[in-house]
C-alpha positions as protocol buffer text, in pm:
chain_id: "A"
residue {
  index: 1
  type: UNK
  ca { x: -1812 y: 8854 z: 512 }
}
residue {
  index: 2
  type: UNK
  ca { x: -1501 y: 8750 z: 700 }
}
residue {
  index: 3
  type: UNK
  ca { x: -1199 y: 8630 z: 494 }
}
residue {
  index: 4
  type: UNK
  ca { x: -1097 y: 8300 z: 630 }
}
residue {
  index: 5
  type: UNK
  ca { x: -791 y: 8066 z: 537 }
}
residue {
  index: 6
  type: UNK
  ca { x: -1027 y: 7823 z: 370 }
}
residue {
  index: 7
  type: UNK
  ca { x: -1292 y: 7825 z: 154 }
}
residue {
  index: 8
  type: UNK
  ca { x: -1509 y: 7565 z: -60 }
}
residue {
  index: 9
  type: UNK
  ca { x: -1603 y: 7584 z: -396 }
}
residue {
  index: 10
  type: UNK
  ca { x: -1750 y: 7346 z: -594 }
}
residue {
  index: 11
  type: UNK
  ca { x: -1696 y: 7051 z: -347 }
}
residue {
  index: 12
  type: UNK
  ca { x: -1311 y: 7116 z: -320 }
}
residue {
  index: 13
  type: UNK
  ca { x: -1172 y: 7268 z: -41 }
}
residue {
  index: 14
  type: UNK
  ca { x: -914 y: 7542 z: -107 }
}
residue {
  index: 15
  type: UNK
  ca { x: -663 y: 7638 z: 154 }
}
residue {
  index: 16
  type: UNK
  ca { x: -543 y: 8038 z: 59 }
}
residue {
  index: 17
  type: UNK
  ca { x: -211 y: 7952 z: 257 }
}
residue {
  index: 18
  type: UNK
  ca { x: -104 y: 7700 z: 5 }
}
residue {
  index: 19
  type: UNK
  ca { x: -280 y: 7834 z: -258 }
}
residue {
  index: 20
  type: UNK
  ca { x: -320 y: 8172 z: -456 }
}
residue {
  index: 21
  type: UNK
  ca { x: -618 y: 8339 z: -363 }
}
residue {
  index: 22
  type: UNK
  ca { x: -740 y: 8710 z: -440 }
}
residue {
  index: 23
  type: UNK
  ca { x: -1011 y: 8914 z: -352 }
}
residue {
  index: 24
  type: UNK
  ca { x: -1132 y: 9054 z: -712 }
}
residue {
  index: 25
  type: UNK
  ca { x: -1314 y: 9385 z: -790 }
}
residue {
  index: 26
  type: UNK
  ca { x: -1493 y: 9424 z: -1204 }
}
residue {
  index: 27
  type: UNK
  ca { x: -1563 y: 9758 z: -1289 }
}
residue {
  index: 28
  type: UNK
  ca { x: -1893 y: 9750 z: -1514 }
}
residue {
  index: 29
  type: UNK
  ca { x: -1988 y: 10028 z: -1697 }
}
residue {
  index: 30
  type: UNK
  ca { x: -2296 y: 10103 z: -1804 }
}
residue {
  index: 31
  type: UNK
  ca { x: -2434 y: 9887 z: -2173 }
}
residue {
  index: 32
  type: UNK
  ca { x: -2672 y: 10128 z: -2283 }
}
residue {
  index: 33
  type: UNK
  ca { x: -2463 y: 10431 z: -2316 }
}
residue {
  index: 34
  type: UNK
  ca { x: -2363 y: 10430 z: -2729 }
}
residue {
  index: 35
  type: UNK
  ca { x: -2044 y: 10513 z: -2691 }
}
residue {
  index: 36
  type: UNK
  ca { x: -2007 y: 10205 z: -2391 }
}
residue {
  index: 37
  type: UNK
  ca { x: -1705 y: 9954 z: -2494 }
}
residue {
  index: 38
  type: UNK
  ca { x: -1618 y: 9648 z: -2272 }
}
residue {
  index: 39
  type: UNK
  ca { x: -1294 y: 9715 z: -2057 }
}
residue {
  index: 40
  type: UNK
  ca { x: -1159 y: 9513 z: -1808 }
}
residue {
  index: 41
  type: UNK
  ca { x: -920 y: 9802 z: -1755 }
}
residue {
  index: 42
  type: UNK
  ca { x: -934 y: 9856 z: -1447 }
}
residue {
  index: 43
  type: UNK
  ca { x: -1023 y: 9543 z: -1247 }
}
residue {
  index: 44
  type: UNK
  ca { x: -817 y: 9472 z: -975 }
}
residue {
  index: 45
  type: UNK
  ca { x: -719 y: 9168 z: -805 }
}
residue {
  index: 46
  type: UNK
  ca { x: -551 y: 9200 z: -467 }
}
residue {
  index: 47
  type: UNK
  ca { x: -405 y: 8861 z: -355 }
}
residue {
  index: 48
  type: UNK
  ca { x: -445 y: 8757 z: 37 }
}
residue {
  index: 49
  type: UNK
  ca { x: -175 y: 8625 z: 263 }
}
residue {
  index: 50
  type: UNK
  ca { x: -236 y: 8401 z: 561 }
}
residue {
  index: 51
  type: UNK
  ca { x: 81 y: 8300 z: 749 }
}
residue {
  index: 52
  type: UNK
  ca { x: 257 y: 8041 z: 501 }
}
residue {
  index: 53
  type: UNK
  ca { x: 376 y: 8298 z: 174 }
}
residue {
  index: 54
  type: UNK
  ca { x: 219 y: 8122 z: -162 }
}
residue {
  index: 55
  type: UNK
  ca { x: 504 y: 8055 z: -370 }
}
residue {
  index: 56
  type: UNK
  ca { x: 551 y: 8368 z: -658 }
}
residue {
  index: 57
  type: UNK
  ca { x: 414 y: 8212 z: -1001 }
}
residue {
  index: 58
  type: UNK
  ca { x: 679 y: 8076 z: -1253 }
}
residue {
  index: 59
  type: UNK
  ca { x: 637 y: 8087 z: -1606 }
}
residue {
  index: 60
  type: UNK
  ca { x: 723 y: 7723 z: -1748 }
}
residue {
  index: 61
  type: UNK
  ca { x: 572 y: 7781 z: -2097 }
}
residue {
  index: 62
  type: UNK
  ca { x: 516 y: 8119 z: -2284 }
}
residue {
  index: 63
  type: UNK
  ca { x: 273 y: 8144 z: -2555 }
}
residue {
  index: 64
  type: UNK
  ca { x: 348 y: 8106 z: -2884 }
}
residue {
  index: 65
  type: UNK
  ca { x: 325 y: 8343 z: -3151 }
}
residue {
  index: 66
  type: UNK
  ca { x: 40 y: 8288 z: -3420 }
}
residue {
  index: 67
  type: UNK
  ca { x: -117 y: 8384 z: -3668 }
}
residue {
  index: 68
  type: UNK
  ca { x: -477 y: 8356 z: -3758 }
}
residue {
  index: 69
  type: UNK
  ca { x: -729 y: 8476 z: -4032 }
}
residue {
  index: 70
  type: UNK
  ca { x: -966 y: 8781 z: -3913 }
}
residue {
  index: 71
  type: UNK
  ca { x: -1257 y: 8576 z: -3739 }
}
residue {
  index: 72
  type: UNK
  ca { x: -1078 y: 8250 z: -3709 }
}
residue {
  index: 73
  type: UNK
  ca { x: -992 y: 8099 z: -3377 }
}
residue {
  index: 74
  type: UNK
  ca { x: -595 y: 8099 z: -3210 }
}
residue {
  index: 75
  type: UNK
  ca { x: -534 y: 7895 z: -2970 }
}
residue {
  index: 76
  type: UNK
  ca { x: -246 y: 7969 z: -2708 }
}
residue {
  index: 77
  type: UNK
  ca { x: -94 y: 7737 z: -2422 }
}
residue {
  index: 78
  type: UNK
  ca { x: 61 y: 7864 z: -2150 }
}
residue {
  index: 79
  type: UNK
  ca { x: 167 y: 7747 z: -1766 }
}
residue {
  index: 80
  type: UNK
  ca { x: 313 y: 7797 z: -1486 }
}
residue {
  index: 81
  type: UNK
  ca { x: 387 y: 7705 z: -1109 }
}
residue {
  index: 82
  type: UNK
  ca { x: 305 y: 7834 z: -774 }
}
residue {
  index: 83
  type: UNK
  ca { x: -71 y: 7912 z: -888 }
}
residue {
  index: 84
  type: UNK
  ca { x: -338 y: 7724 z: -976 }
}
residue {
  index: 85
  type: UNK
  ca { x: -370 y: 7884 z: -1308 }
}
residue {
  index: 86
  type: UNK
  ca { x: -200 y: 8133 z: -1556 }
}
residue {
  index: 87
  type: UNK
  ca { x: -390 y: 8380 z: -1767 }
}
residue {
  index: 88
  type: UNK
  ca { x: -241 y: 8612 z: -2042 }
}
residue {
  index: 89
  type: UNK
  ca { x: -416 y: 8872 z: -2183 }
}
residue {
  index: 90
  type: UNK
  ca { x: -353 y: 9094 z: -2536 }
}
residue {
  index: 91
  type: UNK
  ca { x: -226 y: 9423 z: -2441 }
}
residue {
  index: 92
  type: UNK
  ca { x: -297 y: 9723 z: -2704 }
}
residue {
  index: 93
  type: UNK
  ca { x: -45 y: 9968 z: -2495 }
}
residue {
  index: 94
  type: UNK
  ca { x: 279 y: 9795 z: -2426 }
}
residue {
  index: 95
  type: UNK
  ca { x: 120 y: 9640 z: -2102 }
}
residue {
  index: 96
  type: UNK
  ca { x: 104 y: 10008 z: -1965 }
}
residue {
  index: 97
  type: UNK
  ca { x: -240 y: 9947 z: -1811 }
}
């Protein structure tokens, strides 16, 4: 498929040089092997650039500590500007991979 500028999704046009926009790839490994845990390791997400630069993301709210019972549910907020959205993620290794 050819990467274009624009796309649509859902009804809403999105225009990639105004707006963040990746290509993704998801490693998936195979369920039935025993030994099999869910990773999302090594994903990558290359982001495109066509003419105008997307302005780099700033953090305007970091998460919040907290502290929750094994099982129970913790809810984190978290923004920023320049992309459409912000995602954090728990990192068991320092953020190393």
């Amino acid at each position: 498929a050819k990467l274009t500028e624009t796309f649509t999704s859902g009804g809403t046009t999105v225009d990639c040089r105004t707006t963040a926009c990746f290509v993704t790839t998801f490693n998936s490994h195979d369920g039935s092997d025993p030994t099999w845990m869910p990773s999302r390791a090594q994903d990558v997400a290359q982001p495109l650039g066509f003419g105008t630069a997307v302005p780099a993301a700033v953090v305007t709210q970091q998460p919040t500590a907290r502290t929750a019972r094994s099982g129970a549910d913790a809810v984190f907020a978290a923004a920023a500007t320049g992309y459409d959205s912000v995602r954090w993620e728990r990192s068991t290794d320092a953020g190393k991979t």
